[in-house]
MIDREN-452153 format. One line per 8 residues: for each residue y, z, x of N, C-alpha, C, O, CB. Coordinates in steps of 0.001 Angstrom, whole numbers, padded with zeros to 6 digits. Atoms other than C-alpha are relative to their C-alpha. Last residue first. Glycine has a CB too. Layout:
Y Z X Y Z X Y Z X Y Z X Y Z X; ...
//
This chain:
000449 -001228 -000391 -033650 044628 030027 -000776 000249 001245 -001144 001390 001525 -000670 000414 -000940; -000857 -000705 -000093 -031109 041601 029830 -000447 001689 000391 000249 002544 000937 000659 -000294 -001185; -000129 -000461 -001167 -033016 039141 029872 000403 000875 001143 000303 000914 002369 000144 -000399 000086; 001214 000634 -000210 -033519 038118 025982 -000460 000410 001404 -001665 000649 001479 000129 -001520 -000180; 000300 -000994 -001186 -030031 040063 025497 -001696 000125 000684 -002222 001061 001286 000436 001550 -000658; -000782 -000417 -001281 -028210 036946 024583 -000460 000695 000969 -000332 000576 002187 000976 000647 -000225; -000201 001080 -001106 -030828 035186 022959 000426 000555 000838 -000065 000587 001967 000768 -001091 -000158; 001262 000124 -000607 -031991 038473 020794 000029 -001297 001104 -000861 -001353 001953 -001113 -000192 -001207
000126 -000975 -001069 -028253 038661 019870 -000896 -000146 000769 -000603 -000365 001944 -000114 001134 -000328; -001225 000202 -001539 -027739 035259 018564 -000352 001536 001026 -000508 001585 002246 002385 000104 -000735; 000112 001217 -001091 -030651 035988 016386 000470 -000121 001009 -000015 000072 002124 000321 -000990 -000268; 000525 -000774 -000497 -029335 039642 015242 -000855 -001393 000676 -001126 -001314 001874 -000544 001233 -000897; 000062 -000874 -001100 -026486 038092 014402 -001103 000528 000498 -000750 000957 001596 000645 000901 -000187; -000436 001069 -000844 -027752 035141 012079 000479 000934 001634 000133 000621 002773 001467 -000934 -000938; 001421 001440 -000766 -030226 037379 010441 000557 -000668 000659 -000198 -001137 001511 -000854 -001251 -000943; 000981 -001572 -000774 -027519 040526 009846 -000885 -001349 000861 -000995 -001707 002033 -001476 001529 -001607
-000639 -000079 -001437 -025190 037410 008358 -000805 000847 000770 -000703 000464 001935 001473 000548 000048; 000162 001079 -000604 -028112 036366 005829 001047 000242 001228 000739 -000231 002322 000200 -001230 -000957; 001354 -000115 000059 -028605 040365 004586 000490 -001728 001103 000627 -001555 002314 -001049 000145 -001962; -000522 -000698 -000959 -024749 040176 004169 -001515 000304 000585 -001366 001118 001496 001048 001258 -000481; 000297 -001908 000160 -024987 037627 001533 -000265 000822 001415 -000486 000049 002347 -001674 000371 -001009; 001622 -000805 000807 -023006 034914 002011 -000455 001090 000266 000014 002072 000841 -001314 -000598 000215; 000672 001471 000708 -020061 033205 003095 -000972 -000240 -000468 -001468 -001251 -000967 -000159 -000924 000589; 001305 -000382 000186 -017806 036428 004216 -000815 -001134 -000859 -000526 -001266 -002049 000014 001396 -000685
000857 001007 000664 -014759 036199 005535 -001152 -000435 -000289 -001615 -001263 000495 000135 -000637 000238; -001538 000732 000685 -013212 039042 006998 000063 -001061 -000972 000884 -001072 -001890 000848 -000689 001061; -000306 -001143 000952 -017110 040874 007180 001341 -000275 -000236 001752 000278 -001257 -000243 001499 000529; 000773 -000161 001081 -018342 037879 008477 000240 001166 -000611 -000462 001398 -001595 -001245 -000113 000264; -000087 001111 000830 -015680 037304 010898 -000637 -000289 -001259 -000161 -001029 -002120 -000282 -000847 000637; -001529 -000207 000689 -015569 040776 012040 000310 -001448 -000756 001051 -001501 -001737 001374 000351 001345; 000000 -000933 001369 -019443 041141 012674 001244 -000437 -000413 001180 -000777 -001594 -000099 001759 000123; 001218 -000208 001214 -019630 038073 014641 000682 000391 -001236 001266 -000139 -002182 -001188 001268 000340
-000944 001067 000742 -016344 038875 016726 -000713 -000639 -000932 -000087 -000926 -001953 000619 -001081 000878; -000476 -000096 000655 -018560 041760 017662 001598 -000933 -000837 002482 -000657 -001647 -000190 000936 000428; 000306 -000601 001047 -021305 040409 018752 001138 000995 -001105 000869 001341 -002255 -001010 000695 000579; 000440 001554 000786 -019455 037931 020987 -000675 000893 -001275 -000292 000563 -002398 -001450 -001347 001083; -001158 000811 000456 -017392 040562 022485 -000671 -000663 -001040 -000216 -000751 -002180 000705 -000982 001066; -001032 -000525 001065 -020500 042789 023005 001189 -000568 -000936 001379 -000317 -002126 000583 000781 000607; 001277 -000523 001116 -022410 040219 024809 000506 000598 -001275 000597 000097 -002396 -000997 001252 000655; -000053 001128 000815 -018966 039496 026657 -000881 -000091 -000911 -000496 -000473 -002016 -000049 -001037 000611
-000888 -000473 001051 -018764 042963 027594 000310 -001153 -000788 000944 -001133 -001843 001260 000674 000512; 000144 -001096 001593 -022235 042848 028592 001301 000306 -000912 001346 000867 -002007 -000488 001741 000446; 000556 000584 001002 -021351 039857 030891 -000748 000958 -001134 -001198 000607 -002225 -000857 -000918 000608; -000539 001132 000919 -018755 041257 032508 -000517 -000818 -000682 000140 -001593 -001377 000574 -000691 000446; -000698 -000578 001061 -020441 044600 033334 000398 -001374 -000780 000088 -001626 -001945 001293 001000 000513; -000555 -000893 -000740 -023444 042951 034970 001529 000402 -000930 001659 -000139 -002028 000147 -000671 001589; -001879 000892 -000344 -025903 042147 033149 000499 000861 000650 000137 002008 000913 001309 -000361 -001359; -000245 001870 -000063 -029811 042130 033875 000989 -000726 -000443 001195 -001939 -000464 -000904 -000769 -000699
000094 000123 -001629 -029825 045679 034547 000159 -001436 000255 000572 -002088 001215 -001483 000541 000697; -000018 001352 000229 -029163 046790 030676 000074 -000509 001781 001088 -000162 002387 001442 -000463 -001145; -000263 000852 -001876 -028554 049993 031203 000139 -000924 -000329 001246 -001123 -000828 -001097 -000187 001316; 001083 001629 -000418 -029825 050465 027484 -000100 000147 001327 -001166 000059 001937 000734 -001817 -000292; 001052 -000286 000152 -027716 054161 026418 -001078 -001239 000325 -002223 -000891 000036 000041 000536 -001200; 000350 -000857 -000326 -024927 053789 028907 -001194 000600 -000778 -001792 001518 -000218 000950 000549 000132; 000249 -000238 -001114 -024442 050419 028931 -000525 001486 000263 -001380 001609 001140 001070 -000365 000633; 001145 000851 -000274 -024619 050186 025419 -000163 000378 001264 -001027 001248 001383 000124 -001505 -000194
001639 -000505 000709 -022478 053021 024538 -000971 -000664 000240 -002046 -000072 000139 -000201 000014 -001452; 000044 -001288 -000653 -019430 051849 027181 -001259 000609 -000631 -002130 001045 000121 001361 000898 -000218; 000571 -000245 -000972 -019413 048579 025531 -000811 000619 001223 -001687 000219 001990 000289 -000143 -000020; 001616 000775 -000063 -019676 049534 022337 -000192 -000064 001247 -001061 000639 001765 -000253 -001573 -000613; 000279 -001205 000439 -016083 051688 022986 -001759 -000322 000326 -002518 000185 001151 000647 000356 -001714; -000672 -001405 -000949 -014037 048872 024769 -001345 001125 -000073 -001897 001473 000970 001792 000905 -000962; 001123 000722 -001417 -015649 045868 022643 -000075 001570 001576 -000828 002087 002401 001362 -002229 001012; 001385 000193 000197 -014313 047777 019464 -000864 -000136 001137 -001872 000500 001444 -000177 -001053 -000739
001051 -001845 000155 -011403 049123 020653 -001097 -000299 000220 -001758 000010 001212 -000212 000975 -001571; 000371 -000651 -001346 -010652 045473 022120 -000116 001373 -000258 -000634 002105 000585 001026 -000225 001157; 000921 000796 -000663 -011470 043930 018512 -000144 000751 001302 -001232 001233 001615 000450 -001502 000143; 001267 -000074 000367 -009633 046799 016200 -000977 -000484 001178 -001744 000323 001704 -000139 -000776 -001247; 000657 -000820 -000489 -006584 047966 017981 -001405 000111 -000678 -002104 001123 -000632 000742 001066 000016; 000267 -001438 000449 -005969 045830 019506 000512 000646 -001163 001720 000444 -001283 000377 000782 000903; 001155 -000137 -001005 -006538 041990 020156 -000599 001591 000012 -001754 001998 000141 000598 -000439 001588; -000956 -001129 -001224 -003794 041537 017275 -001489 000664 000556 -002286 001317 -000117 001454 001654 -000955
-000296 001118 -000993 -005854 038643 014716 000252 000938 001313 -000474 000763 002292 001430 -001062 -000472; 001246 001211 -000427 -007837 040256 012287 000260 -000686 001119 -000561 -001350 001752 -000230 -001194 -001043; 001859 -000392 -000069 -007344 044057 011292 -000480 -001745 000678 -001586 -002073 001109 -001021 000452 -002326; 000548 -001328 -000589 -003281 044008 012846 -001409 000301 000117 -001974 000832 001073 000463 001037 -000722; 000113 000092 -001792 -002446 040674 011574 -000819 000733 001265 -001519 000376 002212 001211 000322 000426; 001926 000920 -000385 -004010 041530 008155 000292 -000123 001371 -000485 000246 002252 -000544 -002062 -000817; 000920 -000757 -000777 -001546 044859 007383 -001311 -001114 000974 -002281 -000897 001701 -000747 001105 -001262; -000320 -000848 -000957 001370 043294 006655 -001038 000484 000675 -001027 000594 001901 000679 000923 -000423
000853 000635 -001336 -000514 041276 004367 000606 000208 000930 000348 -000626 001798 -000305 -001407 000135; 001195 -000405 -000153 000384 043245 001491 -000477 -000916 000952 -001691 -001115 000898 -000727 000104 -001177; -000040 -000955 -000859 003850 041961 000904 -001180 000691 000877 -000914 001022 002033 000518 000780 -000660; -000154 000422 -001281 002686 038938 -000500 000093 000867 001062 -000472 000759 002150 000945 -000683 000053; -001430 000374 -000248 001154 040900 -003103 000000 -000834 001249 -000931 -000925 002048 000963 001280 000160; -000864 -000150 001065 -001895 042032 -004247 000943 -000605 -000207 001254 -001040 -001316 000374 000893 -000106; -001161 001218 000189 -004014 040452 -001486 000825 -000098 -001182 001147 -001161 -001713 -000615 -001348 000014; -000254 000618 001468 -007579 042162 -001981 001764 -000778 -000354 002130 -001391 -001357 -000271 001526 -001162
000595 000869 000038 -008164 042149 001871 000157 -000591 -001373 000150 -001793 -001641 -001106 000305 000435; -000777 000510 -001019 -006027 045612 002523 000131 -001932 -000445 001186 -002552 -000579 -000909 000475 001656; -001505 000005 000474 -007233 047058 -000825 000642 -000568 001034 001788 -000828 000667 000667 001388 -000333; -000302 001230 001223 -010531 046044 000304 001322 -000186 -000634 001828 -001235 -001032 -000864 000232 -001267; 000052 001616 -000434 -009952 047486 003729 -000418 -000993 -001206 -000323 -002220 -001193 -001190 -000239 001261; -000502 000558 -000598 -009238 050817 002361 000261 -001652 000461 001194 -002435 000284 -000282 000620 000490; -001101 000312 001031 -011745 051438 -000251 001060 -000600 000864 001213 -001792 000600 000569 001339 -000861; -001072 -000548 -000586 -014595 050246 002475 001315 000201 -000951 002023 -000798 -001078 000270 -000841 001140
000116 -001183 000971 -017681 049671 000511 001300 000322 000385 001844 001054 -000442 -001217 001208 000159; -000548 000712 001165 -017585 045798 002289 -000139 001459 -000875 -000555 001144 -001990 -000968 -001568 -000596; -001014 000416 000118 -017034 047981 005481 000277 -000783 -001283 001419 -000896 -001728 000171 -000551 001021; -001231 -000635 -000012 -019770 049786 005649 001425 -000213 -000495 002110 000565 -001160 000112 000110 000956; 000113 -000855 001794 -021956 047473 004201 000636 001238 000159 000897 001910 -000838 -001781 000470 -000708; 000087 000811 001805 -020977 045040 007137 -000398 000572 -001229 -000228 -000015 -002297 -001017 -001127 -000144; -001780 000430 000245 -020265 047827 009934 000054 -000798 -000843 000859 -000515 -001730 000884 -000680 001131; -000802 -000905 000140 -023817 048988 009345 001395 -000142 -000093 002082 000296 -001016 -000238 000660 000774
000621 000060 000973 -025587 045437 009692 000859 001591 -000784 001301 001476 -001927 -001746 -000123 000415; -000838 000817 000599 -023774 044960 012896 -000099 000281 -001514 000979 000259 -002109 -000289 -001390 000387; -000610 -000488 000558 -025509 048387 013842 001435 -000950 -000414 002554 -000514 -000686 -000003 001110 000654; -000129 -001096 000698 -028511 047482 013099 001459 000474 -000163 001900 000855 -001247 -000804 000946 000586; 000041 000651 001160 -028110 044306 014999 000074 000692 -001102 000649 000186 -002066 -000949 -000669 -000074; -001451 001009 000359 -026837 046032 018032 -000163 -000831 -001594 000814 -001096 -002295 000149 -001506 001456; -001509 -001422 000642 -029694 048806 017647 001151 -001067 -001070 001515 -001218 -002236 001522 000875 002106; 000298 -000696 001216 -032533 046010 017184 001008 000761 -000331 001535 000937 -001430 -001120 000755 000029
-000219 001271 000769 -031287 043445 020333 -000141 000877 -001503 000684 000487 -002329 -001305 -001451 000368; -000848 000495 000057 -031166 046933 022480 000571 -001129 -001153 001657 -001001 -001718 -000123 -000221 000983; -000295 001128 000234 -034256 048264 021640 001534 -000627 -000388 001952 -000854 -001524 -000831 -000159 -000822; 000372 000978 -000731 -035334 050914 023620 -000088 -001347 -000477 -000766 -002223 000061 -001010 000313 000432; -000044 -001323 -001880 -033354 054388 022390 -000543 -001385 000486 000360 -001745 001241 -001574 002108 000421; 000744 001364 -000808 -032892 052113 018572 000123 000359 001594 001012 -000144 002281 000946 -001718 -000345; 001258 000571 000653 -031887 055022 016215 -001371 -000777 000453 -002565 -000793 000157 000473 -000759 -000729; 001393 -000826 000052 -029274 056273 018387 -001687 -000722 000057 -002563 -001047 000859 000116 000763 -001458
000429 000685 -001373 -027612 052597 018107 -001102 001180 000275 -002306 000970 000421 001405 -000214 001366; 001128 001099 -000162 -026919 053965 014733 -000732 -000617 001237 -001902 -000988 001143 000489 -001034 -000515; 001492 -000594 000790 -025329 056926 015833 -000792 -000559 -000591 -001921 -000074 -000667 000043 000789 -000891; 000768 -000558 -001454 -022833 054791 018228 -000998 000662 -000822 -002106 000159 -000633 000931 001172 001242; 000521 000981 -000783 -021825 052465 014982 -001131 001223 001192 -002354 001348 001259 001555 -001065 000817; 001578 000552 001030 -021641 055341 012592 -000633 -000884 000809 -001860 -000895 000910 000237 -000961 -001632; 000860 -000840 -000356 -018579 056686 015654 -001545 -000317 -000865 -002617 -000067 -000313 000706 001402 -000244; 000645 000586 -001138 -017272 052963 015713 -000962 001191 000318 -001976 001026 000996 001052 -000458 001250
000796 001262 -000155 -016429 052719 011876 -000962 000321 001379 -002182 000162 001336 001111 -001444 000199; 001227 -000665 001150 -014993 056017 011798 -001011 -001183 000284 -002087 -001047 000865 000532 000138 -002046; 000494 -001053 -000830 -012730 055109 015100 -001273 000594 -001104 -002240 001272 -000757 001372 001210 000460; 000983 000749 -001073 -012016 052158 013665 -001066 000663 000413 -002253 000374 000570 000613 -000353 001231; 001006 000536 000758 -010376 053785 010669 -001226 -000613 000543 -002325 -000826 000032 000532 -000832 -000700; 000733 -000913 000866 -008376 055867 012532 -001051 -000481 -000487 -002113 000122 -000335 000653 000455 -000993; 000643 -000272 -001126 -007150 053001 014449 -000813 001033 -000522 -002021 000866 -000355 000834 000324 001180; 001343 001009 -000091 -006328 051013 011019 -000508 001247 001382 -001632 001646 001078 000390 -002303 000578
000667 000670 001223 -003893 053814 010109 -001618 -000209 000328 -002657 000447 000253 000771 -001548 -000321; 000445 -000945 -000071 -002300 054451 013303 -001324 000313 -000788 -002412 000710 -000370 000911 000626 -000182; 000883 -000016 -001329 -001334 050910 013470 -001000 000999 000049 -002167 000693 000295 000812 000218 001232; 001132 000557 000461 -000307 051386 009976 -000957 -000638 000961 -002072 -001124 000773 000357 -000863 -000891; 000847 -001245 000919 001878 054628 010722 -001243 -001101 -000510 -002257 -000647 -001040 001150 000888 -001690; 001026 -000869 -000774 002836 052504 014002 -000749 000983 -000954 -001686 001708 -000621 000749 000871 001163; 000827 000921 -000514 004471 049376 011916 -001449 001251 000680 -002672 001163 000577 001053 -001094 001306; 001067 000180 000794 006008 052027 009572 -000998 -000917 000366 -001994 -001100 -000335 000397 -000296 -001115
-000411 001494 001286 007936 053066 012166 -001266 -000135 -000865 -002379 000353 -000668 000265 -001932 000873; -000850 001421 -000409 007197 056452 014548 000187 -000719 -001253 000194 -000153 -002346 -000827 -001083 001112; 000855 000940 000187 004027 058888 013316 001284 -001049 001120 000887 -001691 002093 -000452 -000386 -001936; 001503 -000415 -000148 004913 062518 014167 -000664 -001355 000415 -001481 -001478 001327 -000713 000663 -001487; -000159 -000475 -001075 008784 062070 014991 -001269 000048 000218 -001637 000106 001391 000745 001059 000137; -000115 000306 -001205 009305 059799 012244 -000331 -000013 001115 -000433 -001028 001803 000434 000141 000142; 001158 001353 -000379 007409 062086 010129 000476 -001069 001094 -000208 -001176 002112 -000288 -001033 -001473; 001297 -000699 -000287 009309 064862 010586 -000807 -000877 -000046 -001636 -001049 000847 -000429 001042 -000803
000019 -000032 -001680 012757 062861 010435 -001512 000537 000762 -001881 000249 001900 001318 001199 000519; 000395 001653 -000518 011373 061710 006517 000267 000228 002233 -000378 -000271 003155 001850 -001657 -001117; -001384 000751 -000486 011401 065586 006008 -000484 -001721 000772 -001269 -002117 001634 000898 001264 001458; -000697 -000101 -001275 007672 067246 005305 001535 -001417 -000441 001537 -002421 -001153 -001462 -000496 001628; -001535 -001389 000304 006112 067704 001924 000665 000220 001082 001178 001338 001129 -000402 001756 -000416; 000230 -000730 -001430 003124 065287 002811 000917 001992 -000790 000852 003168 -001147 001371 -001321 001896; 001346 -000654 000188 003649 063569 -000889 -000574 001088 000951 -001259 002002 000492 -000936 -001026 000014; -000815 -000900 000975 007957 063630 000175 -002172 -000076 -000834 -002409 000996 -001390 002119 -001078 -001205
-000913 -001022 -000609 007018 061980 003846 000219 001346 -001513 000413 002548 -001330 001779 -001029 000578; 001076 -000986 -001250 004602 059562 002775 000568 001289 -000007 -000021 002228 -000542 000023 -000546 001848; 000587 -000661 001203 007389 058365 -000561 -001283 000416 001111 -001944 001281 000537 -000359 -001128 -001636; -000390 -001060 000683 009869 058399 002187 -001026 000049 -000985 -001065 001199 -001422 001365 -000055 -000500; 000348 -000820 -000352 008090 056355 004473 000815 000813 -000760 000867 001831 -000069 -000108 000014 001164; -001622 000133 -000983 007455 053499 002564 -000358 001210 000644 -001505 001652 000577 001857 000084 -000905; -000439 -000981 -000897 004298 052372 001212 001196 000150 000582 001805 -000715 001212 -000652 -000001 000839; -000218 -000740 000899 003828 049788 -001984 000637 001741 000995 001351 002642 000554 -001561 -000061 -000994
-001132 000255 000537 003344 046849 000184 000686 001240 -001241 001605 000907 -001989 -000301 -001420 -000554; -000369 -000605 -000687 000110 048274 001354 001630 000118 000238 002273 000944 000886 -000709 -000321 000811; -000098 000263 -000820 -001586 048448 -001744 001231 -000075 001251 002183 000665 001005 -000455 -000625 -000395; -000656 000832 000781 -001519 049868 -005026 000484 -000897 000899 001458 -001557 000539 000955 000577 -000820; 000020 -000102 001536 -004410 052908 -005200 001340 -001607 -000311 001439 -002081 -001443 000722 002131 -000644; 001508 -000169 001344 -006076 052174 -002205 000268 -000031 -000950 -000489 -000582 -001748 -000884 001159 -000250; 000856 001683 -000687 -002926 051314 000238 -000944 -000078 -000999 -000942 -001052 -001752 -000987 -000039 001818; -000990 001212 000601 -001227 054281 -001520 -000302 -001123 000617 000482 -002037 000361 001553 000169 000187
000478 000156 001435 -004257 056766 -000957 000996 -001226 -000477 000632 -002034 -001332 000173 001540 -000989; 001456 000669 000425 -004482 055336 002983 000014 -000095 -001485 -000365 -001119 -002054 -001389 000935 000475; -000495 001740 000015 -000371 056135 003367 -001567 -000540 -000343 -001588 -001505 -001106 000785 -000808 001923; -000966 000004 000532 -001254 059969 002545 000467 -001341 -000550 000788 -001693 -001685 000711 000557 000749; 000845 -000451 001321 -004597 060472 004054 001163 -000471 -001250 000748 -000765 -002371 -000419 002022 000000; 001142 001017 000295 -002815 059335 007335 -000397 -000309 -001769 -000154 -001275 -002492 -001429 000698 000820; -000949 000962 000294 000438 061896 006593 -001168 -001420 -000103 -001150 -002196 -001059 001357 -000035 001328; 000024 000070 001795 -002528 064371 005899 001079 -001008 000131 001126 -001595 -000950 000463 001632 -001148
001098 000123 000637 -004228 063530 009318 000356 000029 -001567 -000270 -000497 -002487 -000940 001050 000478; 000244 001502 -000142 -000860 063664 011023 -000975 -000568 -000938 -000638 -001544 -001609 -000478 -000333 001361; -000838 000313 000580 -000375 067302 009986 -000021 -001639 -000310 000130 -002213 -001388 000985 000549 000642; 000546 -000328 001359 -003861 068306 011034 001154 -000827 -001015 000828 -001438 -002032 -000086 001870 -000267; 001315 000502 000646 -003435 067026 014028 -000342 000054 -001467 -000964 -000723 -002192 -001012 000680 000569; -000602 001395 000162 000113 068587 014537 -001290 -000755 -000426 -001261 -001077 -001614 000765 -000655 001451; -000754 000132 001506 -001630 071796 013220 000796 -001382 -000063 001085 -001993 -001092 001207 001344 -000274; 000879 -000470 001103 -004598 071789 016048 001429 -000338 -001411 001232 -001141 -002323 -000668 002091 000354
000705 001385 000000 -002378 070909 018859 -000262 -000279 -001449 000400 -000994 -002201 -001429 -000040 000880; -001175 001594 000345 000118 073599 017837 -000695 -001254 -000208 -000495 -002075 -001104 001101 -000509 001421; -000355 -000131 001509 -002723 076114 017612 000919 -000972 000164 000618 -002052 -000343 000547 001440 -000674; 001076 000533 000525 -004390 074673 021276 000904 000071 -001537 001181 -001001 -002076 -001599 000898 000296; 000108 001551 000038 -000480 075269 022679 -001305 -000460 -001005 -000988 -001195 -001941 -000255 -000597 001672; 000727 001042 -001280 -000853 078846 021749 000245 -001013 -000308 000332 -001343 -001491 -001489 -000098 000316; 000641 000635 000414 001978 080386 019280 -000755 -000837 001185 -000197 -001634 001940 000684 -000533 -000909; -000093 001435 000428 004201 082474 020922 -001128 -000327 -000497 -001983 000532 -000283 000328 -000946 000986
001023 000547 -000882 004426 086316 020033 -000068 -001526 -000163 000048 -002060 -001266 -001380 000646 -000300
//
């Protein structure tokens, strides 16, 4: 009897998820310069062609990587915003304030940020500079949650995604580089915000 498509889905998912889990513990335990794909492939217990075929190069298993990671980041984000049903300037600041003690707890992204090696900055292009798949996830995803839990009537899309933009190039600068305490970035964002979205309801 064949195997349903959903069960295939379901086990490639699953499979991917431990090749993830796989390249994350060797980023954490010795950073990212320390990954290949044979030592993924032989912790997994699958054939280096099996991964290949799952993930691609080692550029896309750390693409894959960070996107995963976003995606945790951005679902805490939307359930914080919850929190705040009629205050736009309160969610967004809340949930800048969430991605900054999120993220400085983050084992991952400190081992990314802690700069073992030269090698180890393979991964920074990708979290700070390359438009995806952190910044335009980010603005992409927020955007779409704001608008749809605020309205917001007093922008029109392109200026909520610039709202967004701007709040979240904020958070990512202060949580890439960080110049004080994370309590004083929350206060400087959630300022700038309350300007932006001053008109906005």
């Amino acid at each position: 009897m064949a195997e349903s498509p959903n069960f295939q889905t379901e086990m490639r998912r699953l499979l991917r998820d431990r090749m993830l889990d796989a390249a994350r513990d060797v980023v954490c335990a010795e950073g990212w310069g320390a990954v290949n794909m044979s030592r993924v492939a032989k912790t997994v217990g699958i054939s280096r062609p099996v991964l290949y075929k799952e993930i691609g190069t080692k550029q896309d298993l750390a693409d894959a990587l960070i996107a995963r990671e976003t995606d945790e980041f951005l679902t805490g984000i939307a359930t914080t915003l919850v929190d705040y049903p009629d205050d736009p300037a309160g969610g967004m600041t809340a949930a800048a304030e969430y991605a900054l003690r999120t993220g400085a707890d983050n084992p991952l992204l400190k081992a990314v940020l802690s700069g073992r090696n030269e090698s180890d900055t393979t991964l920074l292009p990708a979290l700070i500079s390359d438009p995806d798949p952190i910044l335009g996830r980010a603005v992409r995803a927020l955007t779409a949650v704001a608008r749809e839990q605020y309205r917001l009537p007093g922008l029109d899309d392109d200026e909520l995604t610039s709202t967004i933009e701007i709040l979240v190039r904020l958070a990512l600068s202060h949580l890439f580089q960080p110049t004080g305490s994370i309590e004083r970035a929350v206060t400087q964002i959630g300022s700038v915000l309350r300007s932006l979205l001053e008109d906005a309801v």
